[in-house]
C-alpha positions, 0 to 999 in steps of 0.5 A, spaced: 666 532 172 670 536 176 677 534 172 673 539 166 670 544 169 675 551 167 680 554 171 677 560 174 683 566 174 685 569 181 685 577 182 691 579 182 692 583 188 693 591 187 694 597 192 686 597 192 685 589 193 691 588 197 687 587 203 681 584 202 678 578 198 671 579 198 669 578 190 667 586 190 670 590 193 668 595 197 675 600 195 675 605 189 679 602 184 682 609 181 684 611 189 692 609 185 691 613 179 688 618 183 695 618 187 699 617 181 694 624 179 696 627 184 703 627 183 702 630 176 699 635 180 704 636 185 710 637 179 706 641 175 705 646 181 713 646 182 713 647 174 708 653 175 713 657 181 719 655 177 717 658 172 713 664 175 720 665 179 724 665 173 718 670 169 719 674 175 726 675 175 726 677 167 720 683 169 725 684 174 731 686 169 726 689 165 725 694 170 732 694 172 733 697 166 729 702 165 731 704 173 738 704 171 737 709 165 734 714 171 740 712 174 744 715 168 741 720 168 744 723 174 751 723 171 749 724 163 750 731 165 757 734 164 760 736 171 758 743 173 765 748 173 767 741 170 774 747 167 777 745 173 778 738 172 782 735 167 779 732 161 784 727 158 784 720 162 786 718 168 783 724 172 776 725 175 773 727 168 775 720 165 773 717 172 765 720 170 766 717 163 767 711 165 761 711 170 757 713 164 760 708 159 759 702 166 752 704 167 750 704 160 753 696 160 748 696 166 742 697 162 744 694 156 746 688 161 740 687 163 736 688 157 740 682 155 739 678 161 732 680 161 730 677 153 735 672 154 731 668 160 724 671 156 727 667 149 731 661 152 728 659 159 720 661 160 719 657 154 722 650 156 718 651 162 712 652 159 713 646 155 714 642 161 708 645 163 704 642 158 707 636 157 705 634 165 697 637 164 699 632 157 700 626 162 695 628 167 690 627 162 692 621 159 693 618 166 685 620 166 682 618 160 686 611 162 684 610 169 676 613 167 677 608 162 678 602 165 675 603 171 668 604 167 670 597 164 671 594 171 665 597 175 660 594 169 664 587 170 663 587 178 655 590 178 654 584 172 657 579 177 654 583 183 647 581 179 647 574 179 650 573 186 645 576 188 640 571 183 644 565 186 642 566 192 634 567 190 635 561 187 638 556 192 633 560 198 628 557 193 630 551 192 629 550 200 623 552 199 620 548 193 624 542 194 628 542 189 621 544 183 624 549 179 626 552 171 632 550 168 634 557 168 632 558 175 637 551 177 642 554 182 647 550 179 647 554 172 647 561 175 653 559 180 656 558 172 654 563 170 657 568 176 664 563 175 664 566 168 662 574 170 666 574 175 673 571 171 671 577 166 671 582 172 678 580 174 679 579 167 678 587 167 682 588 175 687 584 173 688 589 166 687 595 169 693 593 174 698 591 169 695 599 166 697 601 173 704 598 173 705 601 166 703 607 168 707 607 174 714 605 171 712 610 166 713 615 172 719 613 174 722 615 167 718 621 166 720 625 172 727 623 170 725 627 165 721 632 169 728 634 173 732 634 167 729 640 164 728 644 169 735 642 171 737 644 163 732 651 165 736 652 171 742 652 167 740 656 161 738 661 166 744 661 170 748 662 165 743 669 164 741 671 171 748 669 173 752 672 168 748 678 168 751 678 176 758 677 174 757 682 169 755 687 174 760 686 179 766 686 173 763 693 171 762 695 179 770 693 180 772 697 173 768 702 176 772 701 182 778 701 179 777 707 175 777 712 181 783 708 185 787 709 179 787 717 179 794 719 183 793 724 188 795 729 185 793 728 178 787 733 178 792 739 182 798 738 177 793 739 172 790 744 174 797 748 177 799 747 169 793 750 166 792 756 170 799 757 173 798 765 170 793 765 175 796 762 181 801 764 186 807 762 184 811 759 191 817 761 187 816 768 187 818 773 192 813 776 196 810 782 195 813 788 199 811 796 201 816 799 198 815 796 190 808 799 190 805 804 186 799 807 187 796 814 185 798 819 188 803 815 192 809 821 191 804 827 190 807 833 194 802 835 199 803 827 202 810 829 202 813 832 210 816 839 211 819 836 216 818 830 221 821 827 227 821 825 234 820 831 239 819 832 246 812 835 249 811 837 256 804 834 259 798 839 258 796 836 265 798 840 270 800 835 276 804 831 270 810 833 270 816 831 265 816 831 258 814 824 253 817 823 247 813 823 240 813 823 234 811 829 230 810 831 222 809 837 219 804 837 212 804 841 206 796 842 210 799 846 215 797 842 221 803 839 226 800 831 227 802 828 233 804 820 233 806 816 238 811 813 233 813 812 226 810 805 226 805 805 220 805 798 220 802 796 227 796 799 227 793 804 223 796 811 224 791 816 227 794 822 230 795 823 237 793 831 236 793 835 230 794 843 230 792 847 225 799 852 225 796 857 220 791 859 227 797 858 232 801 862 235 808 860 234 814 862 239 822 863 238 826 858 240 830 859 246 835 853 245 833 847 244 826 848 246 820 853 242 812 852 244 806 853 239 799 855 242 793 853 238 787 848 238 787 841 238 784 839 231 784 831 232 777 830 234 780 826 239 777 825 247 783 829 249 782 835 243 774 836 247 777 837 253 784 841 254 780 846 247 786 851 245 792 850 250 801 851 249 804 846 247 812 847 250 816 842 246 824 840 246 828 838 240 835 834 241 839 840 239 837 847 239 840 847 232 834 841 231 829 846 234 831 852 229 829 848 224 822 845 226 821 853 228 823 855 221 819 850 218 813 852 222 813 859 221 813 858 213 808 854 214 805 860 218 805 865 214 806 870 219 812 875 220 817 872 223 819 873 230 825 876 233 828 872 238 827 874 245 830 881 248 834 881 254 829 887 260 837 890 260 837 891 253 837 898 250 832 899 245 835 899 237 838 905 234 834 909 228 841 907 224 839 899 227 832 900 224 833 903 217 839 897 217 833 892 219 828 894 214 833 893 208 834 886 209 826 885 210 826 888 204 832 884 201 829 878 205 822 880 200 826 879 194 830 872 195 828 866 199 831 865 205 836 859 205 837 856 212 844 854 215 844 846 214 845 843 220 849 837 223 843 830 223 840 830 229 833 828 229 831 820 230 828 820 223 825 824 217 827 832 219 828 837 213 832 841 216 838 841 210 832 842 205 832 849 202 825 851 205 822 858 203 821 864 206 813 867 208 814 872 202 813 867 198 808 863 200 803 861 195 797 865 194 793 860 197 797 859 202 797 867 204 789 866 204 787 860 207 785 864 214 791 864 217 790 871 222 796 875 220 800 878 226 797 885 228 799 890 234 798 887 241 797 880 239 802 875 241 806 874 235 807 881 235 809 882 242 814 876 241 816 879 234 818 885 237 821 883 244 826 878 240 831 882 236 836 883 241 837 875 242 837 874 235 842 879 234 846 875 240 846 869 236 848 871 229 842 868 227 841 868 219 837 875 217 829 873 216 824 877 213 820 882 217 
């Protein structure tokens, strides 16, 4: 009877049966489907960042657009005095031009990059996102399947495990006396063949497993060949974009290294060459000025040289050299040189000649008593004082005397009478005062004398006479010379020294 009992199929072992051989086993059925969903799981989490990171990265060139239009902004204005740079190409101006032109390549390039990975590559990822949640869910529905199958067989088997082992205790007890559907041996057939349903079903869910498992093997393979064909789309946008960046940045670069050093100055010396100082031309000198006034005759000298003045300090002794000018004005000015150069010529002393007092050469030395004008610290102090001067030559104090007494406007004195001398005859009077009244008629001409001034004297110049000073000179103030005034008391003492002399006649 043995020989045709049927062949009870074996469990063939998987993940979950390998280890135990009991007829139900206590492990869960689904823990390899569950490993395998797991995976799924796992892949479609890379999936998720991969695509989060490549939707970042397309915001990322979306807002990198808008911030390079601010960065245009900055220099879509043209340049401030932009005259001063030259606007063709190869200088600042055509550097900036080619800024702006680069930037906006930077936020079209962005742009670009930006639909470019929103268009191209977010898509492919999204579908391998669906097709990975597809397979975690066909993975579910199969496993939930034949898990259920499989639990239904081993509570069937389990059942009448259990009435196999009610029976045979029954058997024992009742000896033997029992139904025939109760007989032990007819339920232990009947858990032979529940039991070779159950592994039936084990065994087909585990072939479901294998297949499902190779099947894993080729749709990871999958899985990685398009996120690799992802990356490479997206490097061909994203990186693409990088070295667009870096060939507009180095054009950049190349655009200012190109200009010559002296492009924009070249240029710019072309352009405003009527404008700039011409290093050619011939620097500019005193002498080819002209200014208003420049040749008026009031800033013309009657005369101007170099003098010699005895100190107005009574410990001092000696005589300093100066430098002294006679003005149209009717002041005498002192200057320690002739330099108009060095510093600013203020005058050392000024005396106002129509309130001085003039006296007759003796040689080379004459002297004038007035008041100092110049405003100085020395003209506060001394007030009116004498001032005993020496010319180089008494030829060269006859001229400085002249001028000064036409200046003066006063009688002209007569030169210094020796105390031994005899008073002038009536003869001698009536001849004086018809040269005064000749001398009235014509101006006085003056003997040219040799140059012997350092700079300047006039002496050679025709200079009038008292009897034709202007009206405004004749009333400017000057105190005419009245009996027992100095002026007076020298005019009438130096009529005998002007004789001896054989001066030239002057008026009265």
């Amino acid at each position: 009877m043995s020989q045709h009992e049927p062949t009870i199929p074996s469990r063939q072992e998987t993940m979950a049966s390998a280890t135990s051989d009991e007829a139900v086993p206590d492990t869960d059925p689904t823990s390899t489907a569950g490993l395998l969903a797991q995976r799924l799981q796992a892949w479609k989490h890379a999936v998720s960042y991969l695509e989060e990171y490549m939707g970042s990265v397309e915001k990322v060139h979306r807002a990198q657009a808008k911030e390079y239009e601010k960065v245009l902004k900055t220099i879509s204005k043209p340049l401030r005095e932009g005259q001063h740079f030259d606007q063709s190409l190869g200088g600042v101006a055509g550097f900036f031009e080619n800024v702006r032109v680069n930037t906006q390549a930077l936020i079209n390039t962005n742009i670009e990059t930006e639909k470019g990975i929103k268009g191209s590559v977010l898509p492919v990822m999204e579908r391998l996102h669906k097709e990975i949640k597809n397979k975690a869910k066909e993975l579910a529905h199969g496993v939930e399947k034949g898990a259920k199958e499989i639990e239904k067989a081993r509570n069937t088997t389990q059942k009448h495990i259990e009435l196999l082992g009610q029976n045979t205790a029954s058997f024992e007890s009742t000896g033997g006396k029992m139904a025939p559907h109760d007989d032990p041996y007819v339920i232990h057939r009947g858990v032979i063949y529940r039991l070779n349903h159950q592994v039936m079903e084990e065994n087909n869910h585990r072939n479901d497993l294998i297949a499902v498992q190779n099947n894993f093997q080729a749709f990871e393979a999958h899985v990685i060949q398009v996120i690799q064909q992802a990356m490479e789309a997206f490097n061909q946008f994203a990186g693409g974009q990088a070295q667009k960046v870096h060939a507009l940045y180095s054009d950049m670069l190349g655009a200012a290294q190109r200009i010559p050093p002296d492009f924009e100055w070249k240029a710019f010396k072309a352009r405003n060459a009527n404008v700039l100082v011409n290093p050619n031309e011939d620097p500019r000198t005193i002498d080819s000025i002209q200014f208003a006034n420049m040749d008026h005759r009031s800033t013309k000298p009657l005369i101007e040289g170099s003098l010699e003045r005895k100190s107005r300090n009574k410990l001092s002794w000696g005589y300093q050299t100066g430098y002294y000018v006679v003005t149209p004005s009717k002041y005498l000015h002192e200057f320690k040189d002739s330099d108009n150069l060095r510093k600013d010529p203020v005058p050392e002393l000024s005396i106002y000649l129509p309130d001085a007092v003039i006296g007759a050469p003796n040689g080379e030395k004459f002297h004038v008593k007035g008041k100092d004008r110049s405003g100085g610290l020395s003209s506060k102090l001394t007030g009116t004082s004498e001032l005993h001067f020496k010319a180089h030559t008494a030829a060269d104090a006859q001229k400085w005397f002249d001028v000064i007494r036409n200046v003066v406007g006063a009688t002209g004195p007569a030169e210094l009478q020796s105390p031994t001398s005899a008073p002038p005859s009536p003869d001698a009077a009536f001849d004086n005062e018809n040269k005064k009244l000749e001398a009235q008629r014509q101006p006085m001409t003056l003997a040219t004398h040799p140059k012997a001034q350092e700079a300047g004297v006039t002496g050679g110049e025709t200079v009038a006479s008292p009897t034709t000073i202007s009206p405004t000179a004749a009333t400017s103030g000057a105190p005419a010379s009245q009996p027992g005034s100095i002026a007076h008391t020298v005019a009438a003492t130096s009529a005998s020294a002007s004789a001896k002399e054989e001066k030239p006649p002057v008026a009265a």
